[in-house]
C-alpha positions in Angstrom: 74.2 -107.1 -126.0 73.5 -106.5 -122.5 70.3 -105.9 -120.7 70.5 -102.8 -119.7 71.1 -101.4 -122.8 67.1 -101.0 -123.6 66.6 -98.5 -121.6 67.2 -95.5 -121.0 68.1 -95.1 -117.2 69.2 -97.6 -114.8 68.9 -97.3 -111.1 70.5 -98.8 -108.2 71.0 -99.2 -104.3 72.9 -101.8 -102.1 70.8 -104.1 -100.1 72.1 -105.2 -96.6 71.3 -107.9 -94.2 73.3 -108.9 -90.8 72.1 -111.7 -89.2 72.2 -111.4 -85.4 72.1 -114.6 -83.6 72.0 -112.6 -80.1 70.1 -108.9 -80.5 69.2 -107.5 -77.4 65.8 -106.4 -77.3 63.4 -105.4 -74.4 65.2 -107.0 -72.5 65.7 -110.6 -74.2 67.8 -111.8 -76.8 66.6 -113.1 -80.2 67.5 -114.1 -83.5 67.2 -111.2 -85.9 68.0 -109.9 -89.4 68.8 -106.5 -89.6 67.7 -105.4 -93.8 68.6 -102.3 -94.5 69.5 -100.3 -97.7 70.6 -96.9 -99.3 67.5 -96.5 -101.1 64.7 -93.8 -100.7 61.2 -96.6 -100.2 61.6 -100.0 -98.4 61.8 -102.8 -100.5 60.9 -106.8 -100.2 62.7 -109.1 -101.7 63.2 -113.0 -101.0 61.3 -113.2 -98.6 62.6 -110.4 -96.5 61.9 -106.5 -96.1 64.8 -104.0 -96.0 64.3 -100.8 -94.4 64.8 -97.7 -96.7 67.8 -95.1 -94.7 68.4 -93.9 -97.5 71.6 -90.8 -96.9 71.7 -92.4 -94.0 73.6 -95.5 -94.7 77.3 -95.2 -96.2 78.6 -98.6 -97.5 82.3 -98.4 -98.3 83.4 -99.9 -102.5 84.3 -103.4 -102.7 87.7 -104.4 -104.5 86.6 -106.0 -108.4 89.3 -108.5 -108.6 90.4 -112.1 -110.8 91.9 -113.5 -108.0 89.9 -114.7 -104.7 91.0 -112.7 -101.9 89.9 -111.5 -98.1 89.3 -107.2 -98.5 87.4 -105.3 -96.0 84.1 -103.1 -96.2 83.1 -100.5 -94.3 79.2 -100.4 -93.3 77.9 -96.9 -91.4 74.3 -95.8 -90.7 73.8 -93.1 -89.0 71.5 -90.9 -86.7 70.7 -94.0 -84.7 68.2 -92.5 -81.9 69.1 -92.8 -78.0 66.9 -95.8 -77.4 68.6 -97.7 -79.8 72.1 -97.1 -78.5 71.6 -99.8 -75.9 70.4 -102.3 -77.8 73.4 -102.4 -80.5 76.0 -102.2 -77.3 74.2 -105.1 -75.8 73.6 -107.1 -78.6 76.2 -109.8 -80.1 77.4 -108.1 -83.0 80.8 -108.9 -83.4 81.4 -112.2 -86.0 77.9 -111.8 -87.6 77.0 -112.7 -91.5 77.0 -109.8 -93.4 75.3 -110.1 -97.1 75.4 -107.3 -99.5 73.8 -107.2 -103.0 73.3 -104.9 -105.2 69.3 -104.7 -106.9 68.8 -102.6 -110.3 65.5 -100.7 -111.0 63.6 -99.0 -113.8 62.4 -95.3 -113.4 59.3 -96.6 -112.1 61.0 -97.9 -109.2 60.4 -101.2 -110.1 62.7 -104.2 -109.7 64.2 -105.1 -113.0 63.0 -108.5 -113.8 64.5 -110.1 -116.9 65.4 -113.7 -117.6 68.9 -112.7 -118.9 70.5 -111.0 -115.8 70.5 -112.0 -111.8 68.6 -108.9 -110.2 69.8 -108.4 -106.9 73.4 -109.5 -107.5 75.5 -110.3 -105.1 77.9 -108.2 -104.2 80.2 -108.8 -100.7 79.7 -111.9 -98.0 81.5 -111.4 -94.9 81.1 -111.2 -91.2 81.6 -107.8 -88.4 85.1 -108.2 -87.8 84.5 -105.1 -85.0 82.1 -102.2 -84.4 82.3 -98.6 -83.1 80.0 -95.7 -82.1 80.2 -92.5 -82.3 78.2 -89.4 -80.7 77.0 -86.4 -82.6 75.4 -83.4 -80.3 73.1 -81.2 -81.6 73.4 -77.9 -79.6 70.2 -76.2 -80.6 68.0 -79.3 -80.4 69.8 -79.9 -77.2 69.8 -83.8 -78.1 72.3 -85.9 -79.6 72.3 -88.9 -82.3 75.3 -91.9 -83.0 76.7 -93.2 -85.8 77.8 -96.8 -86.0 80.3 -98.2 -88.7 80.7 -102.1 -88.7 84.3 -103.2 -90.4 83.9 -106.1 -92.1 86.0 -109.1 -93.4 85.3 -111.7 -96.1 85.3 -115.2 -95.2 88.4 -115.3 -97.4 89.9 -113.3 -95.0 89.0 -116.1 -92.2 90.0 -119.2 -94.5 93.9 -117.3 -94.5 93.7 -116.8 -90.8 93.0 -120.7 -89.9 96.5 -122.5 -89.5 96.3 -125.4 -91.9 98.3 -128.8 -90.8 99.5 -130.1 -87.6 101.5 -128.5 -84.6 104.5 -130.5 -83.1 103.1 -130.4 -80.1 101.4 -132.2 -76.7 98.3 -130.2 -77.3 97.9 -130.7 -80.8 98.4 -134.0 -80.8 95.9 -135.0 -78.1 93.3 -132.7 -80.2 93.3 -136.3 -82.9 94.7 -138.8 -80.7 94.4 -138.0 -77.0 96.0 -141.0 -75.0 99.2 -140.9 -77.6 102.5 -139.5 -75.7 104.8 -139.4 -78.6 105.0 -135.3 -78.5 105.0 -135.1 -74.6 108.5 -134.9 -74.7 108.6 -132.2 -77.4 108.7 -128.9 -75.3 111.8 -130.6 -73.1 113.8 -131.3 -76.5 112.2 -127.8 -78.7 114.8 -126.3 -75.6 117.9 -128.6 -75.9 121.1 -127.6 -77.0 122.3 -130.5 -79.0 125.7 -130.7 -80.5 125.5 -132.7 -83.2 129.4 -134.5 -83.9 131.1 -133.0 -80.9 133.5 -135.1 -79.3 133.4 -136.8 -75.7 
């Protein structure tokens, strides 16, 4: 019998953390962790404090499936002030962890904490595979806000894009053995037109 079954209403939100090696920040760059999540009060948990944006953080559904494989999630907060806009478009976003879990409460608000079940769960581990921004004026305010969505890729995704094996070439051979000359004559013969069995 599961868990949740005792009671009567189950909550949830998605906690997120990027971990920026390079954030640009008054000027300097330092080593942050951006915790955010979709719920409506900030929450701590392990050690770490994610920011409540409630509405204003979209995080795109994950693919359940038997099989590893890479998938793609979509992560967009927005109404991201003016002052901020120059810190995310100086800052080294681009191949950054991305964790996502997902935490369960009561209808106190409280964390769910039961021996039989893993509360937050983890949910999506990836990295920002690219970034965009996008401006939003507000013609009676006369100001305007941005929206950022980070794509992201599992590190599944990055296992299938390494080449496994060697190359049959110069280069990759001096990679593991850099004074051997065996392949230095491979890009000559790759563009030889052999005919094997003709007659002199």
């Amino acid at each position: 019998m599961s868990v949740f079954a005792t009671y009567n209403t189950v909550r949830t939100c998605l906690l997120a953390n990027i971990h920026v090696d390079r954030y640009y920040r008054s000027g300097f760059y330092q080593t942050i962790d951006l915790a955010f999540s979709d719920h409506m009060s900030e929450l701590a948990h392990d050690g770490r404090t994610y920011t409540a944006l409630g509405n204003l953080v979209s995080i795109s559904p994950t693919q359940k499936e038997l099989n590893v494989s890479g998938n793609t999630v979509s992560i967009q907060i927005s109404g991201i002030p003016n002052q901020s806009v120059e810190e995310i478009l100086k800052s080294e976003m681009k191949g950054s962890p991305v964790q996502i879990d997902r935490a369960f409460f009561d209808t106190t608000g409280d964390l769910i904490v039961d021996p039989g079940i893993t509360n937050p769960v983890g949910r999506y581990n990836g990295f920002i595979n690219s970034y965009s921004m996008a401006e939003t004026w507000d013609i009676e305010a006369r100001m305007s806000t941005f929206t950022v969505t980070f794509e992201c890729t599992s590190f599944v995704e990055l296992v299938q894009r390494k080449v496994s094996g060697r190359r049959t070439n110069p280069n990759s051979m001096k990679k593991h053995f850099p004074s051997d000359l065996s392949f230095d004559n491979t890009p000559a013969l790759s563009k030889a037109n052999v005919n094997f069995g003709a007659q002199e």
